[in-house]
C-alpha positions as CSV (number, residue, x, y, z in Angstrom):
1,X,0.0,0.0,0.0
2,X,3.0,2.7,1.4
3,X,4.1,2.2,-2.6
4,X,0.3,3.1,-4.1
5,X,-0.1,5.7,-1.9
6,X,3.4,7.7,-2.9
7,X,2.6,7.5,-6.1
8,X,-0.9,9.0,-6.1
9,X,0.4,12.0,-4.2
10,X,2.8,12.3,-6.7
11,X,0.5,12.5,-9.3
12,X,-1.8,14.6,-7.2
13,X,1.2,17.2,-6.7
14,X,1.6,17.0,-10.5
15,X,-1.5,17.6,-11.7
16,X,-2.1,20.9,-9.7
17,X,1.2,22.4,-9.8
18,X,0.5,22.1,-13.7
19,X,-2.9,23.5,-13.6
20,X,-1.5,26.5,-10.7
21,X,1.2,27.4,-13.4
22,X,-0.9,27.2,-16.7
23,X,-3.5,29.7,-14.4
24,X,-1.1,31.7,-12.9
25,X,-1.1,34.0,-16.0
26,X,-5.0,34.1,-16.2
27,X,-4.1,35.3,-11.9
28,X,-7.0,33.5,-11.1
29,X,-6.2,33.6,-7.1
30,X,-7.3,29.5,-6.3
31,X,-5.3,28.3,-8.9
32,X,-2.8,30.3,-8.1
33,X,-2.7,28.5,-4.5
34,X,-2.1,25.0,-5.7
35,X,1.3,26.2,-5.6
36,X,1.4,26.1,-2.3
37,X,0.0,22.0,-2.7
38,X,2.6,19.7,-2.4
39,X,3.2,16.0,-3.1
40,X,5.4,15.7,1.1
41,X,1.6,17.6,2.5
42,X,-0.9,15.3,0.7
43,X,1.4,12.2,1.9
44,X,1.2,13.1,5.4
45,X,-2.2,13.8,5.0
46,X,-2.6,10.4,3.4
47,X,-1.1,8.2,5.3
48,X,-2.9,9.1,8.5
49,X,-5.9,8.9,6.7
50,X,-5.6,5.4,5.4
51,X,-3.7,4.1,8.1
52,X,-4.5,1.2,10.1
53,X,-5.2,3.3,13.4
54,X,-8.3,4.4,11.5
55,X,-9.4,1.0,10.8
56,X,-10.8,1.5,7.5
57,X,-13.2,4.2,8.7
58,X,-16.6,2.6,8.8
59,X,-20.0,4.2,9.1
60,X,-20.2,4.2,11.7
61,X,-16.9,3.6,13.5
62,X,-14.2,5.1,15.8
63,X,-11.9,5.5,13.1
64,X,-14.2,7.7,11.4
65,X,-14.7,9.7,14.2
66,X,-11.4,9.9,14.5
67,X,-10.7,11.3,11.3
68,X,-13.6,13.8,11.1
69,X,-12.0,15.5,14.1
70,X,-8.5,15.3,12.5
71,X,-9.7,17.6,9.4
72,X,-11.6,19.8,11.9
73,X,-8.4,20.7,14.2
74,X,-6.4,21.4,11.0
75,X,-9.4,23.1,9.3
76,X,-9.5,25.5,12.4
77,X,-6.0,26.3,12.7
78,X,-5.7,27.6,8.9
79,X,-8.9,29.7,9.7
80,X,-11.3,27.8,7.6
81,X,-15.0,28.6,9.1
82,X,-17.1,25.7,10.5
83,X,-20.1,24.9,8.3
84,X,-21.6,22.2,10.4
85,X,-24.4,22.6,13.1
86,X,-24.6,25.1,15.9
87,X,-20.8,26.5,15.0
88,X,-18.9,23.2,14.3
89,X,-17.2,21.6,11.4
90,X,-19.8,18.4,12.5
91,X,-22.9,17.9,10.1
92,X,-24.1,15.2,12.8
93,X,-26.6,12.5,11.7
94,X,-27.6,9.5,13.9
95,X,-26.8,5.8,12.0
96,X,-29.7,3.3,11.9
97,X,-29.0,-0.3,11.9
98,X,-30.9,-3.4,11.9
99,X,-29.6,-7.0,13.3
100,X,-31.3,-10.2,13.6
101,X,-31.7,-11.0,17.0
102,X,-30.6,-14.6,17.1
103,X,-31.7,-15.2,20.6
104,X,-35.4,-14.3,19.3
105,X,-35.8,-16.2,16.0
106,X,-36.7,-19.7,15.7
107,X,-37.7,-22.0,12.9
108,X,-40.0,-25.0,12.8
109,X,-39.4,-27.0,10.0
110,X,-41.8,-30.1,9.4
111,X,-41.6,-30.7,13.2
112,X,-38.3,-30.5,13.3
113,X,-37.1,-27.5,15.7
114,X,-34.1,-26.3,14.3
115,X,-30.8,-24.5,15.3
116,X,-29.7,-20.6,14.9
117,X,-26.4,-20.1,13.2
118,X,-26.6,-24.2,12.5
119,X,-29.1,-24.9,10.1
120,X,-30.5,-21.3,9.5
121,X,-30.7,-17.3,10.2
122,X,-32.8,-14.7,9.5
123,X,-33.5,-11.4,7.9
124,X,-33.6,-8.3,10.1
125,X,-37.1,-7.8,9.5
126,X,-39.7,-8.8,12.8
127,X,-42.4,-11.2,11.3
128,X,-43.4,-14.5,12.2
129,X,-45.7,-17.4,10.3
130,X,-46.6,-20.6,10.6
131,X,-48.4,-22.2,7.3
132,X,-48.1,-24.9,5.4
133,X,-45.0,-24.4,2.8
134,X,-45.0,-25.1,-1.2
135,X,-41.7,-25.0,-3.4
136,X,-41.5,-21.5,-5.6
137,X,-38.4,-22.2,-7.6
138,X,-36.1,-19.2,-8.1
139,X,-39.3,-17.1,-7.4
140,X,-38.8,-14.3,-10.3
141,X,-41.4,-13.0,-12.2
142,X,-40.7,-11.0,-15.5
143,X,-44.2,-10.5,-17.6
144,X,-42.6,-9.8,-20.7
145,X,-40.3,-12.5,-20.6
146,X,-43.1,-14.6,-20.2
147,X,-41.1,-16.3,-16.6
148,X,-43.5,-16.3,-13.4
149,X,-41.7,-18.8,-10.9
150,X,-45.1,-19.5,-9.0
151,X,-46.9,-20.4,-12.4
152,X,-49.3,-23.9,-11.2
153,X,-48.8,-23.7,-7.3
154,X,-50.9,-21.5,-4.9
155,X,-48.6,-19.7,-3.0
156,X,-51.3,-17.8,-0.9
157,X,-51.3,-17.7,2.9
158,X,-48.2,-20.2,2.3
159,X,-45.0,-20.1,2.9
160,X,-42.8,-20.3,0.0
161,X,-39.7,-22.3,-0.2
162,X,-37.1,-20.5,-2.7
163,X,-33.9,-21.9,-4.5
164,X,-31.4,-20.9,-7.1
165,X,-28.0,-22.4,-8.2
166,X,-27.1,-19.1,-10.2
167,X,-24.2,-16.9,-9.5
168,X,-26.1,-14.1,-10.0
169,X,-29.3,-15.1,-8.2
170,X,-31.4,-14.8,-11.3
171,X,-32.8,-17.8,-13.3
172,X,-31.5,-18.7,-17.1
173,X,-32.8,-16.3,-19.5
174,X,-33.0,-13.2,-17.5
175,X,-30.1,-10.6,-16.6
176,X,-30.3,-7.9,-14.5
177,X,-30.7,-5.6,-17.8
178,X,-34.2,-7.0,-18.3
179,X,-35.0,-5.1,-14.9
180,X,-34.4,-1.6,-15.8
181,X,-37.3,-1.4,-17.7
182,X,-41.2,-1.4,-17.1
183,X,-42.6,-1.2,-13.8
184,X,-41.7,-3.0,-10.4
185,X,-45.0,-5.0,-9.4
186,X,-46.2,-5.1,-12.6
187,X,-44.4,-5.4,-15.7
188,X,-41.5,-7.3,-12.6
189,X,-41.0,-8.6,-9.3
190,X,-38.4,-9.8,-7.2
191,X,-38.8,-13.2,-5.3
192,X,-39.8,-11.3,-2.2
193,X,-42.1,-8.9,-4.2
194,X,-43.9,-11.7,-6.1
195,X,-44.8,-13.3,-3.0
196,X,-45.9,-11.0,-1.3
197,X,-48.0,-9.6,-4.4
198,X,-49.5,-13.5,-4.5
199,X,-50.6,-13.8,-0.9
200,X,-47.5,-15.5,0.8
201,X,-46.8,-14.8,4.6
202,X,-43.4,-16.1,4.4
203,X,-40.1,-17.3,3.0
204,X,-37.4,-19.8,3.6
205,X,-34.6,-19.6,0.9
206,X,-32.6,-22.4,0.8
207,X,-28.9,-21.4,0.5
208,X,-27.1,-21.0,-2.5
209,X,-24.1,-23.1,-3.4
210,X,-21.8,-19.8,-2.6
211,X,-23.7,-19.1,0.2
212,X,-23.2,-22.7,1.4
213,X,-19.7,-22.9,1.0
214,X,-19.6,-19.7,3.3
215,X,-22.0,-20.8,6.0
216,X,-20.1,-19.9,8.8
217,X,-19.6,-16.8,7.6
218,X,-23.5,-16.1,6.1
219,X,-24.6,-17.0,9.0
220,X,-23.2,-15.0,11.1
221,X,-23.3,-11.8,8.7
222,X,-27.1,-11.6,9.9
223,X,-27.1,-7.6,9.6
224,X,-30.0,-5.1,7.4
225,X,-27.3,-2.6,6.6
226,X,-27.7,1.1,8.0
227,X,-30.0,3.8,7.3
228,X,-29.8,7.4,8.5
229,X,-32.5,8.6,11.0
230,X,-35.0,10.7,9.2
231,X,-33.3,10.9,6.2
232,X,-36.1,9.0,3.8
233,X,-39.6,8.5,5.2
234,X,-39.8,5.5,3.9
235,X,-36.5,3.1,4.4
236,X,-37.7,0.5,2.3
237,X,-38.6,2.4,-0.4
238,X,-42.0,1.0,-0.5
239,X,-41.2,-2.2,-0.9
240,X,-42.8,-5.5,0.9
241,X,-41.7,-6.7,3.4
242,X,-42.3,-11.0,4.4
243,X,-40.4,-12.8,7.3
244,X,-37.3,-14.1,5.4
245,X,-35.3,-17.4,6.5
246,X,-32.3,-19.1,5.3
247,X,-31.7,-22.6,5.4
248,X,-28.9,-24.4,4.5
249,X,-28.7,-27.3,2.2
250,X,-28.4,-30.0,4.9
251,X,-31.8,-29.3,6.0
252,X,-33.3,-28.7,2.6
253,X,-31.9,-32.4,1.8
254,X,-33.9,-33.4,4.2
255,X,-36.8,-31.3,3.5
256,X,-37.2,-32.6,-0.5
257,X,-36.6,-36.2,0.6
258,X,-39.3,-38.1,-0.7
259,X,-40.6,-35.1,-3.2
260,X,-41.2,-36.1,-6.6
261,X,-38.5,-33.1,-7.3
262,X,-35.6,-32.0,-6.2
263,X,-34.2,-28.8,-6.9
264,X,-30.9,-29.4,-5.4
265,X,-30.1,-32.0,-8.4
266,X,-32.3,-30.5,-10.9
267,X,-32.4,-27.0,-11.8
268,X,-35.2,-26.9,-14.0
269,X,-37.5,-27.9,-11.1
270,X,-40.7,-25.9,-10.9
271,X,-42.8,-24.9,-8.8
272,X,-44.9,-27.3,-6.6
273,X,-46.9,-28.6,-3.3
274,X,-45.3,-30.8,-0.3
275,X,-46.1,-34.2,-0.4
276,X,-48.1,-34.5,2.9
277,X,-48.8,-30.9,3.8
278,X,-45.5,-30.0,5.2
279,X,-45.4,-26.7,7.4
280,X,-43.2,-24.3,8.7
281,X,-43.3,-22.1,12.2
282,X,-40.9,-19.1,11.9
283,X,-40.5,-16.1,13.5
284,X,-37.8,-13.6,12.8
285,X,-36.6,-10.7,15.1
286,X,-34.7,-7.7,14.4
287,X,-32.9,-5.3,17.0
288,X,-32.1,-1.6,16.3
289,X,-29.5,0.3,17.5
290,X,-28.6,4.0,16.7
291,X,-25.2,5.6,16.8
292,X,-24.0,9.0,15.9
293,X,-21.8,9.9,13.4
294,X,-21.3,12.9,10.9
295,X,-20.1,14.9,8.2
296,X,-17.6,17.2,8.3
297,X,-18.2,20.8,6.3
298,X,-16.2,24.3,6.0
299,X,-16.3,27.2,4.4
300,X,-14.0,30.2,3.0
301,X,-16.0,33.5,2.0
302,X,-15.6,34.8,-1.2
303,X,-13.8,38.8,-1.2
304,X,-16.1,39.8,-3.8
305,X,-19.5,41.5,-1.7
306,X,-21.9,40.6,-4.1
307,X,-20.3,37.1,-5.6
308,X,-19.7,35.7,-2.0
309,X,-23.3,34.9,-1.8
310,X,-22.6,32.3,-4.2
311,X,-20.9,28.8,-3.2
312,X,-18.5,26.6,-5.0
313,X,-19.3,23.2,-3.4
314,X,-16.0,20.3,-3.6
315,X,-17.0,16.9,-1.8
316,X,-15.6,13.6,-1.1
317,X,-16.4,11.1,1.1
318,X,-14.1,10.2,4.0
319,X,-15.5,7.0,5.2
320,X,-14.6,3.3,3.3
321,X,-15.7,-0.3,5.0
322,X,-13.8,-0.8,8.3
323,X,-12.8,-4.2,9.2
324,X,-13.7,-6.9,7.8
325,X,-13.0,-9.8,10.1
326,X,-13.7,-12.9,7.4
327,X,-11.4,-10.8,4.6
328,X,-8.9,-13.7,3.2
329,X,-5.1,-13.2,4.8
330,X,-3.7,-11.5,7.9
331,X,-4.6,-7.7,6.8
332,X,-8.3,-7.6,7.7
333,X,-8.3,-3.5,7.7
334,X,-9.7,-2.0,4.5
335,X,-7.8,1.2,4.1
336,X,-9.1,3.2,1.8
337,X,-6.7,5.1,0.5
338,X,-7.8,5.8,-3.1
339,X,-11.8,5.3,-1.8
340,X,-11.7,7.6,-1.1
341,X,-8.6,8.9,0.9
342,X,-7.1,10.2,-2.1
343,X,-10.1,12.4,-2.4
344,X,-10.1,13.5,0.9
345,X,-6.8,14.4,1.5
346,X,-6.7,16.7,-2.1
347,X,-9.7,18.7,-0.9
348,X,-8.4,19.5,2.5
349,X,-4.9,20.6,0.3
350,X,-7.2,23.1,-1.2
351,X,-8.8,24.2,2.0
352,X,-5.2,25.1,3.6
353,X,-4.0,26.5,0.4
354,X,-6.9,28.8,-0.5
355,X,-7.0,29.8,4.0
356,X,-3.4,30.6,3.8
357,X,-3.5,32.8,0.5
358,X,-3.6,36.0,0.8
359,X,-6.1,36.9,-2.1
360,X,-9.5,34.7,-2.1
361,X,-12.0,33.1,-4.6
362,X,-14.8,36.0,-5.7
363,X,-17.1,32.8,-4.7
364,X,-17.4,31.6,-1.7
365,X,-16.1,27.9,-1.2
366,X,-18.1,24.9,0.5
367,X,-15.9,21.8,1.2
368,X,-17.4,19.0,2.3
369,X,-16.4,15.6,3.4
370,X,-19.6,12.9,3.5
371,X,-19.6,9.9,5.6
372,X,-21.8,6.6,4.8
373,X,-21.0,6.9,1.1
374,X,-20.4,3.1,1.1
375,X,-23.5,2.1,2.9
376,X,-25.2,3.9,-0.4
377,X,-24.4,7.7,-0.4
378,X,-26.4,8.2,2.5
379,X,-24.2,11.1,3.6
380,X,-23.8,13.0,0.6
381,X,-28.1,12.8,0.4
């Protein structure tokens, strides 16, 4: 990594020392500045950014924190104004996640009570039902494509068994492509969405070869990602929601034992009804926990008295993905540095060079640094 990261500041240093003396004639005054950038500053910056004491800056995380306040001491000693809430450099935001409380989810399976972690785990999402189950294949439906995976089987007020040996999840015939058209719900639906749309009250998805090989790991991994408190009125977007299960293929052995199909040796299988009414008791519970976290945001004003009422906004985002404690090897930090440290690190150069030159931007400038852009730009929104 220490090699990378020297020679991105290089290039950095480069790049605007070129563009600083190719606008030094046109005297435009933050151009002019980037003389002042150099390839030693955005290396120090760098490396403390992306090193392992930060711990790959998750959202949210310690690391982060500790980075956020990092540009905010510097940021105050060159002078740069706080842009955040009530007089800081903090844009503060509280992080939403969901977790599948192990303790409080159970699974029935055709009388057999089975094992949390062992044979299955849940979605984060609280539901519970108990119903007689029926096989949906891959559960897809895609009108124009003329593929309904619950075609011939009754799925309502059942719950719906679910498998697919793809790598991609989708059945033959169908890429994701075919989904960026028509309408969700009617001209498409995704497994969940098409049984909920039919009348199921729940799922069990029996594990994917991939996810198989992984179990120890899947299972475990039981978490709904992070949303930011307030920030959409709807989470979900809309979209159903069903008490989802996973079970792993040891169990669904079991389970099609008998059947006069098995989709674990035949991938064509379709759709159909247990043999003998099998059911399925399941109840899933989620857990919630919120944790602060923020962006960071400063400002320079503009010298001209009209033109400073206008802002010129430059963003990156400062988080990446933490650790990961199942990454392959020794090194299970994910640093970051060109996702986006690099990014980071060049807009605070511009901070301290446009704070420390003497002649300012007409504009006002807006620099902003956005956590949870990994978690699905939920900072930057």
């Amino acid at each position: 990594m220490k090699k990378n990261l020297l020679v991105l500041c290089l290039m950095l240093s480069f790049v605007l020392s070129g563009a600083a003396q190719t606008a030094t004639k046109k005297g435009s005054p933050a151009l002019k500045a980037a003389n002042d950038i150099t390839a030693k500053q955005l290396s120090d910056y760098l490396y403390f950014i992306a090193s392992d004491e930060m711990e790959g800056r998750d959202t949210p995380s310690r690391g982060l924190d500790t980075a956020a306040k990092f540009m905010a001491t510097l940021l105050s000693r060159w002078g740069v104004k706080p842009a955040g809430d009530n007089g800081t450099y903090f844009q503060r935001m509280w992080v939403v996640r969901k977790a599948t409380d192990s303790a409080a989810s159970s699974l029935v399976l055709n009388g057999q009570t089975l094992k949390y972690g062992e044979d299955f785990f849940g979605a984060p999402e609280d539901g519970a039902a108990n119903a007689p189950i029926v096989f949906g294949g891959h559960g897809w439906m895609h009108k124009a494509k003329g593929v309904d995976a619950f075609a011939g089987v009754d799925v309502k007020g059942k719950i719906v068994v679910l498998y697919t040996n793809t790598p991609n999840g989708l059945p033959a015939g169908l890429t994701f492509a075919d989904f960026q058209q028509g309408k969700q719900g009617e001209d498409w639906a995704t497994p969940v969405a098409n049984a909920a749309m039919k009348g199921a009250v729940g799922l069990i998805i029996v594990a994917s070869p991939r996810t198989q090989s992984n179990w120890a790991n899947a299972s475990r991994g039981t978490g709904g990602g992070v949303q930011i408190e307030n920030l959409r009125d709807n989470p979900t977007g809309g979209q159903p929601t069903l008490p989802i299960i996973t079970i792993n293929q040891n169990v669904a052995k079991s389970l099609f034992e008998g059947e006069s199909a098995n989709p674990l040796t035949n991938a064509d299988t379709k759709a159909f009804a247990f043999q003998g009414n099998k059911s399925a008791n399941m109840t899933v519970k989620g857990k919630t926990t919120k944790i602060p976290t923020q962006n960071v945001a400063a400002m320079i004003e503009g010298s001209d008295p009209v033109l400073k009422n206008e802002f010129v906004s430059i963003g990156a985002h400062y988080d990446h993905d933490g650790v990961r404690p199942n990454a392959p090897g020794e090194d299970k930090i994910w640093n970051g540095a060109d996702d986006d440290g690099s990014g980071t690190v060049a807009i605070l150069a511009m901070a301290e060079a446009l704070a420390k030159s003497p002649k300012k931007p007409k504009r006002s400038m807006l620099f902003l640094w956005w956590a949870a852009e990994e978690k699905g730009l939920l900072g930057s929104e």
